[in-house]
N, C-alpha and C positions, 0 to 999 in steps of 0.2 A: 473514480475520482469523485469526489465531493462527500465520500461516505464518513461517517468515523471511523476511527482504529478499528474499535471491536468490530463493526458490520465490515470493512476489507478482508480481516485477518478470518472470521466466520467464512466469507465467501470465498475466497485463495484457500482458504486450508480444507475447507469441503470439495474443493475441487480437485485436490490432491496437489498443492502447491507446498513451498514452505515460504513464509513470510518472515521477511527485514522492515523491520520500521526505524526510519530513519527519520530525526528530529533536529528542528531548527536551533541553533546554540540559543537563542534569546527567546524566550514567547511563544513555544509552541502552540499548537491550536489545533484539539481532535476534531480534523478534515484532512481529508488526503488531499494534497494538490496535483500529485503524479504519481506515477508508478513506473516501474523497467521496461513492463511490456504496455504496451500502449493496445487499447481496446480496439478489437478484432484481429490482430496478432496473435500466432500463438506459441506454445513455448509447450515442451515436454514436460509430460506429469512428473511430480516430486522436484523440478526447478526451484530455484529459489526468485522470488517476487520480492523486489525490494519498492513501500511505499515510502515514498517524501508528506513528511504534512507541514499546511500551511505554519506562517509565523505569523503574528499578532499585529507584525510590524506594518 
């Protein structure tokens, strides 16, 4: 959380993740606010990792 798109999507997909970015209807804002797997959880390689990024709002 708090990375941009590109540095999440870099670090989930070198880790053998696949990546969902999911975006606010109004005002997006390249920052992650969340993600599916919340940090030290873990999830099986090749999963799909869905991040949420902030809104502007």
């Amino acid at each position: 959380m708090g990375k941009s798109t590109d540095e999440a999507k870099r670090a989930l997909t070198g880790a053998g993740f696949e990546v969902e970015v999911k975006k606010p209807f109004l005002f997006p804002r390249d920052k992650v606010e969340s993600q599916s797997v919340a940090g030290g959880e873990q999830a099986a390689k090749g999963s799909k990792i869905t991040i949420r990024l902030e809104s502007a709002l």
